[in-house]
ROTI-817753 format. One line per 4 residues: number of its first residue (from 1); their letters; for each residue x negated, y negated, z negated of C-alpha. Coordinates in steps of 0.02 Angstrom, whole numbers, plus 50000, padded with zeros to 5 digits. Layout:
BEGIN
NUM> a> X/Y/Z  ...
END
This chain:
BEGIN
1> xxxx> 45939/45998/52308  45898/45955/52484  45905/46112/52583  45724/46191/52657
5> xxxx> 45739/46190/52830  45849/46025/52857  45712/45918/52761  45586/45960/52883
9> xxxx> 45690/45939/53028  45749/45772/52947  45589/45694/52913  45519/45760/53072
13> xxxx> 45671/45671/53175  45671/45506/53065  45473/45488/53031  45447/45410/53211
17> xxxx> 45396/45478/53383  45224/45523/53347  45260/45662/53223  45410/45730/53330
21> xxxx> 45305/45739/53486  45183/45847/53352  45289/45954/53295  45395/46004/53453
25> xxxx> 45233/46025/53546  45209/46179/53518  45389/46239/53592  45355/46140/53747
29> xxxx> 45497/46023/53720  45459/45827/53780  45444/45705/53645  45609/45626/53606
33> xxxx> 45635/45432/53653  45546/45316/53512  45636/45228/53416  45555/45030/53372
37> xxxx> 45579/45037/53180  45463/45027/53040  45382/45211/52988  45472/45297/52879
41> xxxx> 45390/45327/52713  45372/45510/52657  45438/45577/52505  45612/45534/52399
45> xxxx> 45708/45388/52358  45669/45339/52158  45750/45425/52022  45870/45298/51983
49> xxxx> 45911/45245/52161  45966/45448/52198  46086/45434/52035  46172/45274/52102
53> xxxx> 46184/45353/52275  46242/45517/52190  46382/45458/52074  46440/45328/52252
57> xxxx> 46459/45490/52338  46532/45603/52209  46688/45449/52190  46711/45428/52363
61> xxxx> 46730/45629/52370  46864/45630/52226  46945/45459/52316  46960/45564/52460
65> xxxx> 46995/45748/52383  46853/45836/52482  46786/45966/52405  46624/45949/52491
69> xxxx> 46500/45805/52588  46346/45760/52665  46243/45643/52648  46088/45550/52749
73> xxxx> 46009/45403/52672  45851/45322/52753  45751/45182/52683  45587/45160/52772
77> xxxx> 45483/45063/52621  45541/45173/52489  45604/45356/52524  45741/45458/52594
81> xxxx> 45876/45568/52502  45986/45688/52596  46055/45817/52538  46234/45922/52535
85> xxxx> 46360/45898/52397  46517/45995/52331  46560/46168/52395  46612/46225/52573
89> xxxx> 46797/46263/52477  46895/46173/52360  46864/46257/52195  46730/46390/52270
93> xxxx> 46557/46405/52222  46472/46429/52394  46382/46230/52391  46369/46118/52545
97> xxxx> 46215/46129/52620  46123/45976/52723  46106/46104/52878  46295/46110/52932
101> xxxx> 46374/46045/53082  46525/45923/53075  46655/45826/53197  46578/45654/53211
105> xxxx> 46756/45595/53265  46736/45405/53339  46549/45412/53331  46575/45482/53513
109> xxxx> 46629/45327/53574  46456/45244/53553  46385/45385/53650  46528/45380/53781
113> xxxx> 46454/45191/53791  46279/45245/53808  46318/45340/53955  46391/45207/54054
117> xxxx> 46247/45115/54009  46139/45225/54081  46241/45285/54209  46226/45075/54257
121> xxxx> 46068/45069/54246  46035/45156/54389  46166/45093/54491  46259/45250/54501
125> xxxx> 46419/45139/54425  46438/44931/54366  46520/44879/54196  46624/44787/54315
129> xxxx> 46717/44923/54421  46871/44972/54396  46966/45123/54330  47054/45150/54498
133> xxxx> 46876/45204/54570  46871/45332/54490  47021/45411/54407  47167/45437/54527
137> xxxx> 47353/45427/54462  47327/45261/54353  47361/45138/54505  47426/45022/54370
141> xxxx> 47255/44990/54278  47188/44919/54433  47124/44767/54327  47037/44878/54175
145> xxxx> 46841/44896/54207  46740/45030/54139  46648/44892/54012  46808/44863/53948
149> xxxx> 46866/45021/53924  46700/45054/53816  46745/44900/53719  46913/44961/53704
153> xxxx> 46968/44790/53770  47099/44866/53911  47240/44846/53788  47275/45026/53824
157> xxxx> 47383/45126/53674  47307/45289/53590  47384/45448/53592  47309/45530/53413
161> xxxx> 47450/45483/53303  47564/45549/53421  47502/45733/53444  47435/45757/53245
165> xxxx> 47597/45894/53219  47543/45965/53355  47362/45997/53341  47394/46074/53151
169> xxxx> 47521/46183/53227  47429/46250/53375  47255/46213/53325  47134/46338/53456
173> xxxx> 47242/46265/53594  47126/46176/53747  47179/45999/53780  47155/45923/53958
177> xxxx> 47095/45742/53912  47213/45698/54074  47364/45754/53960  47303/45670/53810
181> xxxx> 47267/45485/53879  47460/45509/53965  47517/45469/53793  47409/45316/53746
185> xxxx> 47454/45257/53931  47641/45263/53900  47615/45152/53751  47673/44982/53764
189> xxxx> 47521/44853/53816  47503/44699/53703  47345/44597/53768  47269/44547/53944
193> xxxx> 47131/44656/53968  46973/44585/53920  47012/44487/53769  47025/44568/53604
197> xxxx> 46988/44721/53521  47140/44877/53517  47096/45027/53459  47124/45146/53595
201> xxxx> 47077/45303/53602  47151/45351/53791  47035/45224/53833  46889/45299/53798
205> xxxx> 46957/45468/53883  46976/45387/54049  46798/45301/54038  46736/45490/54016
209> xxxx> 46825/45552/54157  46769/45415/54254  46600/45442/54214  46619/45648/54256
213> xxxx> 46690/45583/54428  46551/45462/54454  46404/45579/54430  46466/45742/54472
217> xxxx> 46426/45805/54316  46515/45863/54160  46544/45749/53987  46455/45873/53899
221> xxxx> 46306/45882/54021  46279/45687/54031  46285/45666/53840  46175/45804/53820
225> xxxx> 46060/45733/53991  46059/45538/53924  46077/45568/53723  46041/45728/53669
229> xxxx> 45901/45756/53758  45792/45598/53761  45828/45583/53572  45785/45759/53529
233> xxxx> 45969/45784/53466  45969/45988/53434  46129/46004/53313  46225/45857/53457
237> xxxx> 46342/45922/53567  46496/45883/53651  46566/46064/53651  46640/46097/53843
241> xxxx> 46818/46216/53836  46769/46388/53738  46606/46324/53684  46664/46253/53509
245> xxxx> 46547/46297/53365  46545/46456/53235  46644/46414/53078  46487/46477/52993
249> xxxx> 46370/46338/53084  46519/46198/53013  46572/46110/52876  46730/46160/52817
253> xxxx> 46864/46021/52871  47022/45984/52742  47168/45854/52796  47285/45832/52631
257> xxxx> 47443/45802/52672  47606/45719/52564  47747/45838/52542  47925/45799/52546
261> xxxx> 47926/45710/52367  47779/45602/52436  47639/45670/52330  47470/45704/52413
265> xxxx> 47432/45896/52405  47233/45868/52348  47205/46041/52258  47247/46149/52405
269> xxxx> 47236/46051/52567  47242/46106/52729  47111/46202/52804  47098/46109/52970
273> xxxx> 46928/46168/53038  46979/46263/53182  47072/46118/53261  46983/46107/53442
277> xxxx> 46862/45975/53498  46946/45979/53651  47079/45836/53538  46966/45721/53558
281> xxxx> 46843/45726/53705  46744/45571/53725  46827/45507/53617  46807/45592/53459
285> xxxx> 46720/45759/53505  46546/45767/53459  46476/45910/53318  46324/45863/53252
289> xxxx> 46237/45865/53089  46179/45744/52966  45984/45709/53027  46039/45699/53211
293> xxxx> 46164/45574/53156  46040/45461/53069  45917/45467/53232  46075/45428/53353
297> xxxx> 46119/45286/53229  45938/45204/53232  45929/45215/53417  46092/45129/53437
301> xxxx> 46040/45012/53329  45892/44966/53422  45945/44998/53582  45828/45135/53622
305> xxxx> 45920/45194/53754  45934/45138/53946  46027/45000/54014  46071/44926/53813
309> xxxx> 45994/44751/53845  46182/44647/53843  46272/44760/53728  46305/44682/53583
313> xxxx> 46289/44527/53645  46479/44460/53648  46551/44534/53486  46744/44517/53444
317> xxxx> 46813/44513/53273  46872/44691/53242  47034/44627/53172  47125/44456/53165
321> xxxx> 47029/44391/53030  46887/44504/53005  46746/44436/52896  46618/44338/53017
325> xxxx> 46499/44497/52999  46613/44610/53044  46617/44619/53225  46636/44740/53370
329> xxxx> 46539/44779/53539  46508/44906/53660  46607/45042/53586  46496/45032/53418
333> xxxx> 46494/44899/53256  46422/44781/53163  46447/44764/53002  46317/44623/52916
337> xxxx> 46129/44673/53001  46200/44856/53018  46259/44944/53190  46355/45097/53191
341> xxxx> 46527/45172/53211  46644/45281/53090  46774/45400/53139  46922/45540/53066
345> xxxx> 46983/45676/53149  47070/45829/53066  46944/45876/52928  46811/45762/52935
349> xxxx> 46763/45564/52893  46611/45512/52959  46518/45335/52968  46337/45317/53036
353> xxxx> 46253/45154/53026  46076/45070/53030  45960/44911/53046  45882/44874/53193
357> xxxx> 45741/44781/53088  45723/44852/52920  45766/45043/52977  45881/45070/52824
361> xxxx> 45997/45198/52883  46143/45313/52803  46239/45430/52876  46402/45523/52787
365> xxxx> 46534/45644/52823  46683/45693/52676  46761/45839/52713  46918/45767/52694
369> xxxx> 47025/45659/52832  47186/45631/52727  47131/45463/52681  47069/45416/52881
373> xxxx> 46902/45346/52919  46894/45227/52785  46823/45291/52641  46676/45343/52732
377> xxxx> 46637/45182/52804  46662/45119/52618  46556/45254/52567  46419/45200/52694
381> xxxx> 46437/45027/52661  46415/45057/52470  46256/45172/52478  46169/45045/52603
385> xxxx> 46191/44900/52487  46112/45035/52347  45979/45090/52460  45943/44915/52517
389> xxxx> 45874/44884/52320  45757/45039/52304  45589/44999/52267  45452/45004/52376
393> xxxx> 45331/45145/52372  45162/45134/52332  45079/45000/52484  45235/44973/52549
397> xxxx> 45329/44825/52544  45518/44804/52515  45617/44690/52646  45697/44523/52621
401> xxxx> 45842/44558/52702  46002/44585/52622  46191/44627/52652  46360/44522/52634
405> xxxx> 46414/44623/52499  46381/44726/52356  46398/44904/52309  46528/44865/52166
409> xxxx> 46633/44777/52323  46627/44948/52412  46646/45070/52262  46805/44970/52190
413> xxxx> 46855/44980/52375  46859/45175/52366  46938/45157/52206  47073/45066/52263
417> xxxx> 47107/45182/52433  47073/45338/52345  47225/45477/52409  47162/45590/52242
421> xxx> 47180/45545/52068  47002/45480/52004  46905/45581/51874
END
Protein backbone atom coordinates (compact mmCIF):
# COMPACT_ATOMS: atom_id res chain seq x y z
CA UNK A 1 0.00 0.00 0.00
CA UNK A 2 1.33 3.33 -0.92
CA UNK A 3 1.47 5.39 2.17
CA UNK A 4 -1.20 8.60 2.55
CA UNK A 5 0.76 11.45 2.79
CA UNK A 6 3.81 10.45 0.40
CA UNK A 7 1.27 9.83 -2.60
CA UNK A 8 0.17 13.27 -2.50
CA UNK A 9 3.44 14.74 -2.11
CA UNK A 10 4.60 12.33 -4.95
CA UNK A 11 2.13 13.09 -7.49
CA UNK A 12 2.17 16.69 -6.56
CA UNK A 13 6.19 16.79 -7.18
CA UNK A 14 6.10 14.47 -10.39
CA UNK A 15 2.64 15.73 -12.03
CA UNK A 16 4.47 18.91 -13.52
CA UNK A 17 4.95 22.56 -12.42
CA UNK A 18 1.51 23.70 -12.73
CA UNK A 19 0.04 21.56 -9.96
CA UNK A 20 3.13 22.13 -7.61
CA UNK A 21 2.91 25.89 -8.00
CA UNK A 22 -1.06 25.00 -6.86
CA UNK A 23 -0.55 23.26 -4.21
CA UNK A 24 2.44 25.11 -2.43
CA UNK A 25 0.60 28.33 -3.02
CA UNK A 26 -0.98 28.47 -0.26
CA UNK A 27 2.31 28.17 2.09
CA UNK A 28 3.90 30.95 0.12
CA UNK A 29 6.66 28.81 -1.18
CA UNK A 30 7.80 29.71 -5.09
CA UNK A 31 6.96 27.21 -7.60
CA UNK A 32 9.74 24.75 -8.06
CA UNK A 33 11.79 24.83 -11.52
CA UNK A 34 9.64 22.96 -14.41
CA UNK A 35 10.68 20.19 -15.57
CA UNK A 36 10.12 19.71 -19.88
CA UNK A 37 8.56 16.17 -19.76
CA UNK A 38 5.36 14.83 -20.82
CA UNK A 39 2.41 15.18 -17.91
CA UNK A 40 2.27 12.64 -15.78
CA UNK A 41 -0.88 10.62 -15.89
CA UNK A 42 -2.84 10.28 -12.59
CA UNK A 43 -3.68 7.18 -11.02
CA UNK A 44 -1.64 3.56 -10.80
CA UNK A 45 0.40 1.56 -12.99
CA UNK A 46 -1.91 -1.67 -14.33
CA UNK A 47 -2.48 -4.59 -12.29
CA UNK A 48 -0.13 -6.75 -13.96
CA UNK A 49 2.61 -4.18 -14.54
CA UNK A 50 2.67 -3.57 -10.31
CA UNK A 51 3.07 -7.57 -9.93
CA UNK A 52 6.10 -7.65 -12.34
CA UNK A 53 7.54 -4.57 -10.63
CA UNK A 54 6.67 -6.18 -7.22
CA UNK A 55 8.15 -9.70 -7.53
CA UNK A 56 11.63 -7.49 -9.46
CA UNK A 57 11.83 -5.76 -6.20
CA UNK A 58 11.05 -8.42 -3.71
CA UNK A 59 14.32 -10.64 -5.61
CA UNK A 60 16.54 -7.93 -5.72
CA UNK A 61 15.72 -7.47 -1.78
CA UNK A 62 16.46 -11.26 -1.02
CA UNK A 63 19.70 -10.91 -3.66
CA UNK A 64 20.76 -8.29 -1.46
CA UNK A 65 19.45 -9.50 2.18
CA UNK A 66 17.58 -6.19 3.01
CA UNK A 67 14.94 -6.55 4.98
CA UNK A 68 13.25 -3.54 3.68
CA UNK A 69 13.07 -1.03 0.22
CA UNK A 70 11.60 1.68 -1.56
CA UNK A 71 10.45 2.08 -4.45
CA UNK A 72 9.49 5.07 -7.12
CA UNK A 73 8.33 4.13 -10.47
CA UNK A 74 7.05 6.86 -12.97
CA UNK A 75 5.56 6.25 -16.31
CA UNK A 76 3.91 9.32 -17.73
CA UNK A 77 1.31 7.46 -20.35
CA UNK A 78 0.27 4.90 -18.01
CA UNK A 79 0.54 5.35 -14.11
CA UNK A 80 2.86 5.49 -11.25
CA UNK A 81 3.49 2.89 -8.36
CA UNK A 82 5.47 3.76 -5.30
CA UNK A 83 5.24 2.41 -2.47
CA UNK A 84 7.50 0.91 0.68
CA UNK A 85 8.33 -2.77 0.92
CA UNK A 86 9.66 -5.19 3.71
CA UNK A 87 9.95 -4.05 7.32
CA UNK A 88 12.21 -1.32 8.88
CA UNK A 89 14.05 -4.66 10.71
CA UNK A 90 15.02 -7.86 9.55
CA UNK A 91 12.38 -10.21 10.80
CA UNK A 92 10.13 -7.30 12.51
CA UNK A 93 6.75 -6.41 11.63
CA UNK A 94 6.92 -2.57 11.69
CA UNK A 95 6.64 -2.25 7.34
CA UNK A 96 8.62 0.26 5.27
CA UNK A 97 6.80 3.07 4.53
CA UNK A 98 7.23 5.37 1.13
CA UNK A 99 7.72 8.55 3.58
CA UNK A 100 11.31 7.67 4.96
CA UNK A 101 14.47 9.35 4.37
CA UNK A 102 17.59 7.47 3.04
CA UNK A 103 21.51 8.09 2.15
CA UNK A 104 21.44 8.64 -1.60
CA UNK A 105 25.22 7.71 -1.52
CA UNK A 106 26.78 8.71 -5.16
CA UNK A 107 23.61 10.39 -6.25
CA UNK A 108 25.41 13.47 -4.60
CA UNK A 109 27.82 13.62 -7.13
CA UNK A 110 25.31 14.70 -9.85
CA UNK A 111 24.26 17.43 -7.55
CA UNK A 112 27.92 18.33 -6.62
CA UNK A 113 27.94 18.73 -10.65
CA UNK A 114 24.96 20.85 -10.74
CA UNK A 115 26.46 23.26 -8.57
CA UNK A 116 29.44 23.95 -10.54
CA UNK A 117 27.20 24.30 -13.25
CA UNK A 118 25.50 26.88 -11.81
CA UNK A 119 28.06 28.26 -9.91
CA UNK A 120 29.56 28.72 -13.94
CA UNK A 121 26.92 30.03 -15.08
CA UNK A 122 27.28 33.05 -13.51
CA UNK A 123 30.80 33.40 -13.78
CA UNK A 124 31.46 33.07 -10.20
CA UNK A 125 33.98 29.94 -11.33
CA UNK A 126 34.95 28.20 -15.18
CA UNK A 127 34.92 24.34 -15.79
CA UNK A 128 38.35 25.17 -16.74
CA UNK A 129 40.10 26.46 -13.48
CA UNK A 130 42.08 24.66 -11.58
CA UNK A 131 42.05 22.98 -8.17
CA UNK A 132 44.98 25.11 -6.95
CA UNK A 133 42.47 28.21 -7.01
CA UNK A 134 40.83 27.20 -4.70
CA UNK A 135 41.96 24.51 -2.30
CA UNK A 136 45.38 25.26 -0.76
CA UNK A 137 47.83 22.30 0.21
CA UNK A 138 47.32 20.24 -3.19
CA UNK A 139 50.12 22.24 -5.18
CA UNK A 140 50.56 18.99 -7.06
CA UNK A 141 47.05 18.96 -8.85
CA UNK A 142 47.92 22.11 -10.49
CA UNK A 143 46.75 20.51 -13.86
CA UNK A 144 43.14 18.99 -12.47
CA UNK A 145 40.16 21.48 -13.36
CA UNK A 146 37.03 21.61 -11.55
CA UNK A 147 35.11 19.94 -14.85
CA UNK A 148 37.26 17.22 -14.43
CA UNK A 149 37.00 16.64 -11.09
CA UNK A 150 33.04 16.45 -11.62
CA UNK A 151 33.72 13.94 -14.33
CA UNK A 152 35.96 12.22 -12.10
CA UNK A 153 38.54 12.40 -14.92
CA UNK A 154 41.61 13.79 -12.51
CA UNK A 155 42.81 10.24 -12.07
CA UNK A 156 42.65 10.97 -8.41
CA UNK A 157 42.31 7.59 -5.96
CA UNK A 158 39.26 7.28 -3.45
CA UNK A 159 39.57 6.98 0.07
CA UNK A 160 36.08 4.79 0.98
CA UNK A 161 37.58 1.40 0.91
CA UNK A 162 40.20 2.53 2.99
CA UNK A 163 38.31 3.99 6.09
CA UNK A 164 35.11 1.24 5.94
CA UNK A 165 36.66 -0.43 9.56
CA UNK A 166 36.69 2.62 10.66
CA UNK A 167 33.43 4.21 10.09
CA UNK A 168 31.59 0.79 11.59
CA UNK A 169 33.76 1.17 14.54
CA UNK A 170 33.32 4.79 15.34
CA UNK A 171 30.22 5.51 13.47
CA UNK A 172 28.80 9.25 15.15
CA UNK A 173 32.37 10.42 14.59
CA UNK A 174 32.52 13.98 12.29
CA UNK A 175 34.78 13.59 9.31
CA UNK A 176 36.62 16.72 7.88
CA UNK A 177 36.27 16.05 4.02
CA UNK A 178 40.06 17.61 4.09
CA UNK A 179 41.05 14.31 6.03
CA UNK A 180 39.08 12.09 3.92
CA UNK A 181 40.29 13.18 0.24
CA UNK A 182 44.15 12.86 2.02
CA UNK A 183 43.62 9.23 1.49
CA UNK A 184 42.31 9.07 -2.15
CA UNK A 185 45.23 11.70 -2.82
CA UNK A 186 47.93 9.37 -1.51
CA UNK A 187 46.70 6.76 -3.90
CA UNK A 188 48.79 5.99 -6.72
CA UNK A 189 47.62 8.03 -10.11
CA UNK A 190 47.13 5.85 -13.23
CA UNK A 191 45.82 8.26 -16.12
CA UNK A 192 46.63 11.90 -17.42
CA UNK A 193 43.96 13.92 -16.22
CA UNK A 194 41.34 14.44 -18.64
CA UNK A 195 41.08 11.20 -20.36
CA UNK A 196 39.15 8.42 -18.88
CA UNK A 197 36.82 7.72 -16.30
CA UNK A 198 38.31 6.58 -12.37
CA UNK A 199 36.11 6.36 -9.87
CA UNK A 200 37.20 8.76 -7.32
CA UNK A 201 35.56 9.73 -4.66
CA UNK A 202 38.34 12.43 -3.12
CA UNK A 203 37.62 13.95 -6.23
CA UNK A 204 34.45 14.93 -5.78
CA UNK A 205 35.39 16.18 -2.09
CA UNK A 206 37.83 18.68 -3.35
CA UNK A 207 35.36 19.98 -6.14
CA UNK A 208 32.98 20.66 -2.99
CA UNK A 209 35.45 22.42 -1.11
CA UNK A 210 36.34 24.29 -3.99
CA UNK A 211 33.02 25.28 -4.60
CA UNK A 212 32.48 26.35 -0.55
CA UNK A 213 35.74 28.49 -1.18
CA UNK A 214 34.47 29.98 -4.35
CA UNK A 215 31.15 31.28 -3.11
CA UNK A 216 31.58 31.82 0.42
CA UNK A 217 29.00 29.65 1.21
CA UNK A 218 28.55 26.23 2.77
CA UNK A 219 28.00 22.68 0.65
CA UNK A 220 24.92 22.31 2.33
CA UNK A 221 23.66 25.87 1.64
CA UNK A 222 24.49 25.82 -2.21
CA UNK A 223 22.83 22.40 -2.73
CA UNK A 224 20.00 23.47 -0.84
CA UNK A 225 20.25 27.36 -2.79
CA UNK A 226 20.75 25.71 -6.54
CA UNK A 227 18.87 22.13 -6.02
CA UNK A 228 16.78 21.94 -3.28
CA UNK A 229 15.21 24.91 -3.59
CA UNK A 230 14.42 25.60 -7.26
CA UNK A 231 13.22 21.95 -7.48
CA UNK A 232 11.04 22.05 -4.48
CA UNK A 233 13.26 19.25 -2.87
CA UNK A 234 11.71 19.20 0.96
CA UNK A 235 13.03 15.62 2.21
CA UNK A 236 16.89 16.82 0.16
CA UNK A 237 19.51 17.77 2.26
CA UNK A 238 23.09 17.64 2.59
CA UNK A 239 23.13 17.41 6.45
CA UNK A 240 26.04 20.11 7.73
CA UNK A 241 28.15 18.59 11.13
CA UNK A 242 25.34 17.80 13.98
CA UNK A 243 22.54 18.25 11.65
CA UNK A 244 22.17 14.50 10.55
CA UNK A 245 18.57 13.24 10.50
CA UNK A 246 16.29 11.40 13.38
CA UNK A 247 16.61 7.61 13.09
CA UNK A 248 12.82 7.81 13.19
CA UNK A 249 12.65 10.17 9.89
CA UNK A 250 15.23 7.15 8.14
CA UNK A 251 15.26 4.04 6.70
CA UNK A 252 16.96 1.62 8.64
CA UNK A 253 20.49 0.91 6.91
CA UNK A 254 22.02 -2.94 7.12
CA UNK A 255 25.72 -3.74 5.66
CA UNK A 256 26.11 -7.78 5.87
CA UNK A 257 29.28 -8.67 6.36
CA UNK A 258 31.36 -12.31 5.76
CA UNK A 259 32.73 -13.76 8.89
CA UNK A 260 35.90 -15.51 9.31
CA UNK A 261 34.69 -18.84 7.48
CA UNK A 262 33.62 -16.50 4.54
CA UNK A 263 29.88 -16.83 4.83
CA UNK A 264 27.74 -13.67 4.45
CA UNK A 265 25.89 -12.95 7.83
CA UNK A 266 22.25 -12.10 5.97
CA UNK A 267 19.85 -12.96 8.98
CA UNK A 268 21.35 -10.54 11.41
CA UNK A 269 23.36 -7.87 9.62
CA UNK A 270 24.73 -4.97 10.85
CA UNK A 271 22.77 -2.18 11.88
CA UNK A 272 24.77 0.60 10.19
CA UNK A 273 22.31 3.56 10.25
CA UNK A 274 24.01 5.81 12.51
CA UNK A 275 27.17 5.91 10.43
CA UNK A 276 27.58 9.89 9.80
CA UNK A 277 26.96 11.69 6.56
CA UNK A 278 29.82 13.55 7.32
CA UNK A 279 31.74 9.94 5.37
CA UNK A 280 30.78 11.09 2.48
CA UNK A 281 30.21 14.83 1.90
CA UNK A 282 29.73 15.75 -1.64
CA UNK A 283 30.39 12.92 -2.40
CA UNK A 284 28.00 10.57 -1.07
CA UNK A 285 26.01 12.63 1.57
CA UNK A 286 22.69 13.53 0.55
CA UNK A 287 19.29 12.12 2.68
CA UNK A 288 16.45 12.33 0.76
CA UNK A 289 13.39 10.34 0.08
CA UNK A 290 11.96 8.46 -2.68
CA UNK A 291 9.60 11.32 -4.56
CA UNK A 292 12.38 13.95 -4.23
CA UNK A 293 14.62 11.47 -5.83
CA UNK A 294 12.41 10.87 -8.84
CA UNK A 295 12.00 14.89 -9.39
CA UNK A 296 16.02 15.37 -9.01
CA UNK A 297 16.35 12.44 -11.51
CA UNK A 298 13.93 14.03 -14.22
CA UNK A 299 15.56 17.36 -13.92
CA UNK A 300 18.92 15.91 -14.46
CA UNK A 301 17.71 14.25 -17.12
CA UNK A 302 16.49 17.17 -18.86
CA UNK A 303 18.75 19.51 -17.77
CA UNK A 304 16.41 21.68 -15.90
CA UNK A 305 18.87 23.23 -14.08
CA UNK A 306 21.35 26.28 -14.89
CA UNK A 307 24.36 26.23 -16.84
CA UNK A 308 23.52 22.13 -18.12
CA UNK A 309 23.65 22.97 -21.90
CA UNK A 310 27.32 20.89 -22.64
CA UNK A 311 26.96 18.30 -20.02
CA UNK A 312 26.54 15.27 -21.42
CA UNK A 313 27.82 16.11 -24.39
CA UNK A 314 31.35 14.17 -24.42
CA UNK A 315 30.47 10.86 -22.70
CA UNK A 316 33.30 8.21 -21.81
CA UNK A 317 32.76 4.58 -21.57
CA UNK A 318 32.33 3.92 -17.86
CA UNK A 319 34.66 0.99 -18.08
CA UNK A 320 37.10 -0.45 -20.73
CA UNK A 321 34.59 -2.03 -22.69
CA UNK A 322 31.36 -0.81 -21.50
CA UNK A 323 28.38 -1.52 -23.80
CA UNK A 324 28.09 1.57 -26.38
CA UNK A 325 25.01 2.80 -24.16
CA UNK A 326 26.65 2.77 -21.24
CA UNK A 327 28.44 5.91 -20.88
CA UNK A 328 29.46 8.54 -18.36
CA UNK A 329 29.32 12.49 -18.10
CA UNK A 330 29.25 15.22 -15.80
CA UNK A 331 29.31 13.32 -12.66
CA UNK A 332 25.89 11.47 -13.70
CA UNK A 333 25.06 8.33 -16.36
CA UNK A 334 23.68 7.10 -19.15
CA UNK A 335 22.59 4.03 -19.45
CA UNK A 336 20.47 3.44 -23.01
CA UNK A 337 17.95 6.86 -23.22
CA UNK A 338 18.17 6.92 -19.28
CA UNK A 339 20.31 9.56 -17.09
CA UNK A 340 20.96 9.03 -13.58
CA UNK A 341 23.50 7.92 -11.03
CA UNK A 342 23.55 4.97 -8.31
CA UNK A 343 25.43 4.86 -5.19
CA UNK A 344 26.27 2.52 -1.64
CA UNK A 345 27.28 3.71 1.40
CA UNK A 346 26.95 1.83 4.79
CA UNK A 347 23.24 0.76 4.74
CA UNK A 348 21.84 1.88 1.73
CA UNK A 349 21.83 1.10 -2.36
CA UNK A 350 20.33 3.60 -4.27
CA UNK A 351 19.97 4.21 -8.21
CA UNK A 352 17.81 7.07 -9.67
CA UNK A 353 17.32 7.30 -13.31
CA UNK A 354 14.98 8.87 -16.04
CA UNK A 355 14.22 9.86 -19.78
CA UNK A 356 14.62 13.07 -20.85
CA UNK A 357 11.85 12.37 -23.62
CA UNK A 358 9.45 9.80 -22.54
CA UNK A 359 9.56 10.86 -18.60
CA UNK A 360 9.76 7.16 -17.46
CA UNK A 361 11.46 7.39 -14.25
CA UNK A 362 12.36 4.88 -11.21
CA UNK A 363 13.94 5.53 -8.31
CA UNK A 364 15.14 2.64 -5.57
CA UNK A 365 16.93 2.31 -2.39
CA UNK A 366 17.61 -1.55 -0.62
CA UNK A 367 18.36 -1.29 2.66
CA UNK A 368 21.15 -3.32 2.31
CA UNK A 369 24.93 -2.23 1.09
CA UNK A 370 26.67 -5.68 1.52
CA UNK A 371 26.33 -6.36 -2.07
CA UNK A 372 27.59 -2.41 -3.18
CA UNK A 373 25.67 -0.31 -5.56
CA UNK A 374 24.92 -2.87 -7.97
CA UNK A 375 21.97 -4.52 -7.35
CA UNK A 376 20.15 -1.40 -7.25
CA UNK A 377 21.21 -0.19 -10.48
CA UNK A 378 20.14 -3.81 -11.65
CA UNK A 379 17.10 -3.34 -9.84
CA UNK A 380 16.45 0.06 -11.65
CA UNK A 381 17.46 -1.12 -14.82
CA UNK A 382 15.03 -4.15 -14.56
CA UNK A 383 11.81 -2.18 -13.41
CA UNK A 384 12.41 0.50 -16.27
CA UNK A 385 12.49 -2.09 -18.97
CA UNK A 386 9.01 -3.43 -17.05
CA UNK A 387 7.64 -0.05 -16.77
CA UNK A 388 8.66 0.84 -20.27
CA UNK A 389 5.77 -1.99 -21.46
CA UNK A 390 2.77 -0.73 -19.30
CA UNK A 391 -0.10 0.14 -21.18
CA UNK A 392 -1.26 3.36 -21.88
CA UNK A 393 -4.14 4.80 -20.01
CA UNK A 394 -7.22 5.71 -21.35
CA UNK A 395 -6.26 8.81 -24.27
CA UNK A 396 -2.90 8.37 -23.73
CA UNK A 397 -0.53 7.00 -25.92
CA UNK A 398 2.39 4.62 -25.12
CA UNK A 399 5.99 5.67 -26.51
CA UNK A 400 8.04 4.04 -29.17
CA UNK A 401 10.99 4.13 -27.52
CA UNK A 402 12.66 1.28 -26.03
CA UNK A 403 15.77 0.08 -23.99
CA UNK A 404 18.98 -2.12 -24.89
CA UNK A 405 17.91 -4.74 -22.74
CA UNK A 406 15.33 -6.64 -21.14
CA UNK A 407 14.07 -7.16 -17.71
CA UNK A 408 15.00 -10.99 -17.71
CA UNK A 409 18.80 -9.50 -18.56
CA UNK A 410 18.57 -7.48 -15.30
CA UNK A 411 16.64 -9.95 -12.99
CA UNK A 412 19.13 -12.99 -13.92
CA UNK A 413 21.72 -10.24 -13.24
CA UNK A 414 20.51 -9.93 -9.55
CA UNK A 415 20.31 -13.51 -9.50
CA UNK A 416 23.63 -14.05 -10.31
CA UNK A 417 25.18 -11.14 -7.75
CA UNK A 418 22.80 -11.95 -5.09
CA UNK A 419 25.09 -11.95 -1.43
CA UNK A 420 21.72 -13.94 0.16
CA UNK A 421 20.56 -17.27 -0.73
CA UNK A 422 17.42 -16.83 -3.15
CA UNK A 423 13.93 -17.89 -1.99
Amino acid sequence: MRHPRHTRRTAGALAGAVALAVALAACTVPAPAPIDLPAQTQGDLPDDTVKQLQDAATHAMAAAGASGAVVGVWAPWSGSWVTGLGTETPGGKDSVSADLRFKVGQITRAMTCDVLYALADKGTVSLDDPITDYVSGVADLTSITLGELCASTSGIGSYSGQLLSSWLSNPMRTWNPRELASFGLGEARTIEPGTSYVDSDAGYLLLGLALERASGKTASQLLDQYIDQPLGLRATQLPSPGSEPSKSEMLQGYLSQRDAAGTMNCATPLDVTAVSTTTGYTDSGVVSDIGDLGRYAQALATGALPGQTDRFSAPLPVYAGAPSWYTTAGGAIQAGSLIGQSGGVPGYATAAFADPTTGLTVAVVLNNSGAGAGLAVYLAWELAALASKAAAASGETMPEAGLPWTAQQYHDAITAAAICPLP
